[in-house]
C-alpha positions as a Markdown table, in Angstrom:
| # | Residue | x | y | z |
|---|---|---|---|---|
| 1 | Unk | 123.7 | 98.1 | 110.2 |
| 2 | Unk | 125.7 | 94.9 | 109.6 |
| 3 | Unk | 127.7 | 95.0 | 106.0 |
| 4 | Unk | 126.6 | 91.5 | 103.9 |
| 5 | Unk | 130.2 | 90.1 | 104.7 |
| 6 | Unk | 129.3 | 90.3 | 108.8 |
| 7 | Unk | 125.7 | 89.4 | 107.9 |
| 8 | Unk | 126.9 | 86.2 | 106.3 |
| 9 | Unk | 129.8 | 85.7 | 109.1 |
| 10 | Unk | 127.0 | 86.4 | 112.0 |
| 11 | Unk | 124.7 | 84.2 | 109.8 |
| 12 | Unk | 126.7 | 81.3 | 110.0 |
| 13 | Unk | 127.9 | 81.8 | 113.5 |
| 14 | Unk | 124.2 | 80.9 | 114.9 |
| 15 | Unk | 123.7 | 77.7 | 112.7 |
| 16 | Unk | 125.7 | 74.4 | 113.6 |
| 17 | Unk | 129.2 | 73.4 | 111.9 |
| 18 | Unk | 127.7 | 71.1 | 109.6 |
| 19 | Unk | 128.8 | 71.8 | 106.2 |
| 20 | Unk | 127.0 | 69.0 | 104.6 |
| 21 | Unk | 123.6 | 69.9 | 105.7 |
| 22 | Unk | 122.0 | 73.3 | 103.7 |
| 23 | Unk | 121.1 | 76.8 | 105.2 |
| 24 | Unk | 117.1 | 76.5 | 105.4 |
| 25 | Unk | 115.9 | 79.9 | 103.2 |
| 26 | Unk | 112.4 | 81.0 | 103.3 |
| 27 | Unk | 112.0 | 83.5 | 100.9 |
| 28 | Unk | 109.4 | 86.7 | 101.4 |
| 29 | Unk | 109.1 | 88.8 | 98.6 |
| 30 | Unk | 106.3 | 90.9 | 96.8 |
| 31 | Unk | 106.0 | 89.2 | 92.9 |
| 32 | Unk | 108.4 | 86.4 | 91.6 |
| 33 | Unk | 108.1 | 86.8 | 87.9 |
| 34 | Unk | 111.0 | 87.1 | 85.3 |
| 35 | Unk | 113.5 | 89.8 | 86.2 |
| 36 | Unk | 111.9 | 91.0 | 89.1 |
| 37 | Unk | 114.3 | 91.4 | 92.4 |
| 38 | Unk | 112.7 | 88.1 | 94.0 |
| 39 | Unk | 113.5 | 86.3 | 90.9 |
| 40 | Unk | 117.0 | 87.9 | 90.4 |
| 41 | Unk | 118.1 | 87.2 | 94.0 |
| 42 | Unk | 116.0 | 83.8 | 94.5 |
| 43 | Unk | 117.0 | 82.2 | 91.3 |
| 44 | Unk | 120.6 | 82.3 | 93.0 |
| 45 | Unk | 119.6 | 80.3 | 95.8 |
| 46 | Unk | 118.0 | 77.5 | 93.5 |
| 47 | Unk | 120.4 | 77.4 | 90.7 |
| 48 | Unk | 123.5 | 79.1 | 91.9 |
| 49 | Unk | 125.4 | 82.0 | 89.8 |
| 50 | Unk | 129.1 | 81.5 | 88.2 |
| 51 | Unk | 132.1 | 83.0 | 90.0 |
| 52 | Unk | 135.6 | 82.6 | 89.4 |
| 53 | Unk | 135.3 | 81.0 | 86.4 |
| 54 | Unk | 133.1 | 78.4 | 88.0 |
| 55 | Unk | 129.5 | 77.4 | 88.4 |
| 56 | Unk | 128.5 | 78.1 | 92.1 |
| 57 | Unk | 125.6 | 76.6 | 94.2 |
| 58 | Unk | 125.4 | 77.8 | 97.7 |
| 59 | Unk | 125.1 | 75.2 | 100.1 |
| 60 | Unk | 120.9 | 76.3 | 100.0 |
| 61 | Unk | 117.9 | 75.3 | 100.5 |
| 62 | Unk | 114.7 | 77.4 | 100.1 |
| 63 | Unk | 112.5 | 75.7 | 102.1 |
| 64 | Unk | 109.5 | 78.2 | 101.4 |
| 65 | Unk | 108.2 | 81.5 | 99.5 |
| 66 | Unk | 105.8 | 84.2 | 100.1 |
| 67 | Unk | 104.2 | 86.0 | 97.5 |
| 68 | Unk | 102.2 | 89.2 | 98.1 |
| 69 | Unk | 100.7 | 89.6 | 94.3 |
| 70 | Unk | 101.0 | 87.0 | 91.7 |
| 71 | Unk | 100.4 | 89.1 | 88.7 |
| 72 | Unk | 101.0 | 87.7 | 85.0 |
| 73 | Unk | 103.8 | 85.9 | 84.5 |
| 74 | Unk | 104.1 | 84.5 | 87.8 |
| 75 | Unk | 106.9 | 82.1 | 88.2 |
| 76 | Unk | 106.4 | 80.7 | 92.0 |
| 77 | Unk | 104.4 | 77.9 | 91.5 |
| 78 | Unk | 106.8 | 76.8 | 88.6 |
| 79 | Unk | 109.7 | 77.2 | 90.7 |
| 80 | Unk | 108.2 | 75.4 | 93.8 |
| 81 | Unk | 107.3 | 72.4 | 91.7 |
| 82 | Unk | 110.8 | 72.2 | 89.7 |
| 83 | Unk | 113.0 | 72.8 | 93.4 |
| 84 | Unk | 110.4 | 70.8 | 96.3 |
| 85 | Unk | 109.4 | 73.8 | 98.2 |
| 86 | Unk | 105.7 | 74.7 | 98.8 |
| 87 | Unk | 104.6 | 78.5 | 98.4 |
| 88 | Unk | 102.4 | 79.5 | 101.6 |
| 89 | Unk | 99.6 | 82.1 | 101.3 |
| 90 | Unk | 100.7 | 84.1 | 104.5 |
| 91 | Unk | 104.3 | 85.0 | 105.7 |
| 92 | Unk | 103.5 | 82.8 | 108.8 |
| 93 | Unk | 102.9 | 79.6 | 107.3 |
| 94 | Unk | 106.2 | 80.3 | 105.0 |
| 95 | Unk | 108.8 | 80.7 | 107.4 |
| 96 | Unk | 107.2 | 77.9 | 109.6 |
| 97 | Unk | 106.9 | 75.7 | 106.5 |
| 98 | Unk | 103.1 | 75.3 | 107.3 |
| 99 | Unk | 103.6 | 73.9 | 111.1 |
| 100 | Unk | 103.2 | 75.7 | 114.4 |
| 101 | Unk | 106.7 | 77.3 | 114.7 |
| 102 | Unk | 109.6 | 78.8 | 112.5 |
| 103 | Unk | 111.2 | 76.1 | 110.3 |
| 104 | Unk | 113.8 | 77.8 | 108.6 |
| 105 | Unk | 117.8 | 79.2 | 108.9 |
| 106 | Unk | 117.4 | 82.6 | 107.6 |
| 107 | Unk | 114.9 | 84.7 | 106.1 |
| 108 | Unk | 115.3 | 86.6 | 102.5 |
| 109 | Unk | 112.3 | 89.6 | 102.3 |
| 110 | Unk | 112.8 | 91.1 | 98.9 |
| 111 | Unk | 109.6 | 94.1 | 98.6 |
| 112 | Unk | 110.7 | 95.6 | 95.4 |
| 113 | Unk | 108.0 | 95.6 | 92.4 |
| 114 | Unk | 104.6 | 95.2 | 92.3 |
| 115 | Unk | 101.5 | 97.2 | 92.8 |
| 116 | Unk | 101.0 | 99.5 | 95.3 |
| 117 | Unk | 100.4 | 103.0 | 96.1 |
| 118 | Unk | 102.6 | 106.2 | 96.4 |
| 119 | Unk | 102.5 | 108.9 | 99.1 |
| 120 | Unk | 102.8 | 112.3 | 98.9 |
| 121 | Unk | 106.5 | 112.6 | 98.5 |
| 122 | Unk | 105.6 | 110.0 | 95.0 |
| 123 | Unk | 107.4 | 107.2 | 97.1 |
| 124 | Unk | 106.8 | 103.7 | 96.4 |
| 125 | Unk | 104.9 | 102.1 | 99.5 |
| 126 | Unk | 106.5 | 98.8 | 99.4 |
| 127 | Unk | 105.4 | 96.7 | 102.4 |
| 128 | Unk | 108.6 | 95.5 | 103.8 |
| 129 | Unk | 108.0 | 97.2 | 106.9 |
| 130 | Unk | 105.0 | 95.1 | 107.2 |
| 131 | Unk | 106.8 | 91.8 | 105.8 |
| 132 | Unk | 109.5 | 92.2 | 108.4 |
| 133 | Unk | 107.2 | 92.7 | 111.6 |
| 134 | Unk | 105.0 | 89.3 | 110.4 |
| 135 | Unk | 108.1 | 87.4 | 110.5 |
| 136 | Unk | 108.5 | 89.3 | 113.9 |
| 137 | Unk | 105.4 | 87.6 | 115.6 |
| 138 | Unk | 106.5 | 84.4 | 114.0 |
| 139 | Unk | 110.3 | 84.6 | 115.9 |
| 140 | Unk | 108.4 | 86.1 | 119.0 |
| 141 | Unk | 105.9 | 83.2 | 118.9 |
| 142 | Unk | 108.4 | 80.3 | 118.4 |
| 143 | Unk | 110.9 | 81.6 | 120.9 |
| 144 | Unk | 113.8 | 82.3 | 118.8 |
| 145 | Unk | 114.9 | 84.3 | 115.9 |
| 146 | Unk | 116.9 | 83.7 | 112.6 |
| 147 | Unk | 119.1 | 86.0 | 110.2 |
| 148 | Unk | 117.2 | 88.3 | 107.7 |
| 149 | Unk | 118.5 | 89.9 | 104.5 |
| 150 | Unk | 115.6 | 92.8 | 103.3 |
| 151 | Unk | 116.7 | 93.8 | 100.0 |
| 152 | Unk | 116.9 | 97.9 | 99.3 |
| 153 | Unk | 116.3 | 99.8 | 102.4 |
| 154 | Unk | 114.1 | 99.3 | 104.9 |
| 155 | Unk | 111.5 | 101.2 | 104.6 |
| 156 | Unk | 110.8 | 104.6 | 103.2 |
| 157 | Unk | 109.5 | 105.7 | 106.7 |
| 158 | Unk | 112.4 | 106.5 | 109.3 |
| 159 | Unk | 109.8 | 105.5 | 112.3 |
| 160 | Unk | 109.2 | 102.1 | 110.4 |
| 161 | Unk | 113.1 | 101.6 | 109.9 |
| 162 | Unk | 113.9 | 102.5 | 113.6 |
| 163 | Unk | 112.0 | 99.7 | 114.4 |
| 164 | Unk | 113.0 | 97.0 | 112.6 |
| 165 | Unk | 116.7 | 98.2 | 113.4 |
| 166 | Unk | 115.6 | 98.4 | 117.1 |
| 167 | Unk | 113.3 | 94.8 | 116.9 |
| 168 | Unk | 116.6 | 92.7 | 115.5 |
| 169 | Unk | 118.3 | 94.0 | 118.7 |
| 170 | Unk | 116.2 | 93.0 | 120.9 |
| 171 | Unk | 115.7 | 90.0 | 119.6 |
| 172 | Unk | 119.2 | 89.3 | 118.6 |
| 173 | Unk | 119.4 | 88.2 | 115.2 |
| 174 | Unk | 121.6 | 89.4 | 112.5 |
| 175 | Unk | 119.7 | 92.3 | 110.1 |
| 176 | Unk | 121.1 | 93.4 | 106.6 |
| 177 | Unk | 119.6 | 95.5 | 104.0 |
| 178 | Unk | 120.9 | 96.7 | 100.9 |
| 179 | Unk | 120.9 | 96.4 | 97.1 |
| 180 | Unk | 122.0 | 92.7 | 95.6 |
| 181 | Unk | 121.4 | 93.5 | 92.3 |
| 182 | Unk | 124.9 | 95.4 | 91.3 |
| 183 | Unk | 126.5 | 92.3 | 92.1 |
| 184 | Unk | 124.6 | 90.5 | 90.2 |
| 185 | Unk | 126.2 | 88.4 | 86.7 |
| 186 | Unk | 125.5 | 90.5 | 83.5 |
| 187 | Unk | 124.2 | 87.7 | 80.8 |
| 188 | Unk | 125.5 | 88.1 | 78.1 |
| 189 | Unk | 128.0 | 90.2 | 79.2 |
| 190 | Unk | 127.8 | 93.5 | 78.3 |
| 191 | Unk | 131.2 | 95.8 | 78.1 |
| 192 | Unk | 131.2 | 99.6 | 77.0 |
């Protein structure tokens, strides 16, 4: 598995030199409401995050968003309409921006939160197994792949995992998974 830093570097490497025009970022995730991951981790893309002293805003666009349950609270249709980006009712039709083929630079699935069911070992059954494999059909379908970031692991089922490990190979495109939220900016800042 690629660390973020090779992720980013690979990322980058299959996009053309143009530092004026923005990374295309369709975002999958499973809710998008206030302090969830997808908010967290989105709300970077859209409003940028301070470092060094400084206000950042990645050079970013999130072109799209998935969301799997909308419970209350919801903030995706608030965000769409405040940043110009639609959100689409299946992955599909997010990461091709409602046409025939994919329509974005990279790909951000974040399946953490929400309601669903547990298995025996009282494991969370998050679907980003099942996120990552639609956006699969969609790369398989239009001929080409792009970079995906799944936030947390990728699935709590090794078979599942395998997989998605084993599809980005043989489809070429950068995979990274991991946790962005210990990087993440305390506000306020909280020392012990």
């Amino acid at each position: 598995m690629l660390t973020r830093r090779e992720f980013v570097g690979a990322a980058a490497a299959l996009l053309p030199l143009n530092p004026a025009k923005p990374l295309r970022v369709a975002i999958v995730t499973t809710i998008y409401k206030y302090l969830s991951h997808g908010q967290h981790i989105g709300d970077r893309f859209l409003i940028g995050y301070p470092i060094d002293g400084a206000w950042h805003k990645p050079n970013i666009k999130v072109v799209s968003l998935y969301v799997d349950q909308k419970p209350d609270g919801d903030l995706s249709q608030e965000r769409a309409s405040e940043f110009g980006f639609r959100v689409y009712p299946t992955i599909a039709e997010a990461l091709c921006c409602g046409g025939d083929s994919l329509a974005c630079d990279a790909v951000l699935i974040v399946a953490e939160h929400g309601d669903y069911p547990r298995n025996d070992k009282g494991q969370i059954l998050y679907p980003r197994y099942e996120f990552f494999e639609q956006c699969v059909k969609v790369f398989e379908k239009s001929g080409r792949a792009v970079p995906v970031y799944n936030d947390k692991h990728l699935s709590y089922n090794w078979d599942d995992a395998k997989w998605m490990f084993d599809k980005s190979r043989e489809l070429n495109f950068p995979l990274s998974g991991g946790s962005s939220i210990p990087l993440y900016f305390r506000k306020p800042d909280r020392t012990a």
